[in-house]
N, C-alpha and C positions, 0 to 999 in steps of 0.2 A: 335802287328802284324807289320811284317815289310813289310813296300810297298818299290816295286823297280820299276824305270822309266826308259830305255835304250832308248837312241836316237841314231839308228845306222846312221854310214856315211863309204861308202869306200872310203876315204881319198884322194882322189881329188877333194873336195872343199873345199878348204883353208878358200875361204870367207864366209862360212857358222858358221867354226870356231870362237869360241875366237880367238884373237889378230892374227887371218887368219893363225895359222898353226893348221890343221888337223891331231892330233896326232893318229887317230885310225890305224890299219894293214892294205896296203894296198895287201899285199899278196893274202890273199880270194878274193878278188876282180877279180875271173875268173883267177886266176894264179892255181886252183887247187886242193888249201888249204883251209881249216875251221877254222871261228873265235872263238875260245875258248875260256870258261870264265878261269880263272886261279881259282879263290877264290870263291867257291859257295856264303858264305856268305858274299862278297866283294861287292860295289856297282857297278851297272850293268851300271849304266852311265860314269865310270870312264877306259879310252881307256887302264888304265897300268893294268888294270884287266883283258883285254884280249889278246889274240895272237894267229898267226897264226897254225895251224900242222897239219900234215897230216891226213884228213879224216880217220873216221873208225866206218863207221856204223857199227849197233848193237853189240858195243859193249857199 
């Protein structure tokens, strides 16, 4: 069984970061946009797994 841990942040707090850069998208962050995971079976904790794009419910 694979467990997965996501610790979200919209990427303006540096210092909450490792070495104070906050690599996650700050785009969703009320610009619009939804954080998408890219790789379902990618780890959910890891910011280059996700990105921002344009919403689209139920699909």
């Amino acid at each position: 069984i694979r467990v997965d841990r996501v610790v979200y942040s919209d990427g303006t707090h540096p210092e909450n970061a490792p070495g104070a850069v906050d690599l996650w998208p700050t785009e969703p962050d009320g610009g619009g946009q939804s954080l998408t995971r890219m790789v379902a079976s990618g780890y959910g904790n890891d910011p280059d797994n996700w990105t921002a794009l344009v919403p689209s419910p139920g699909e």
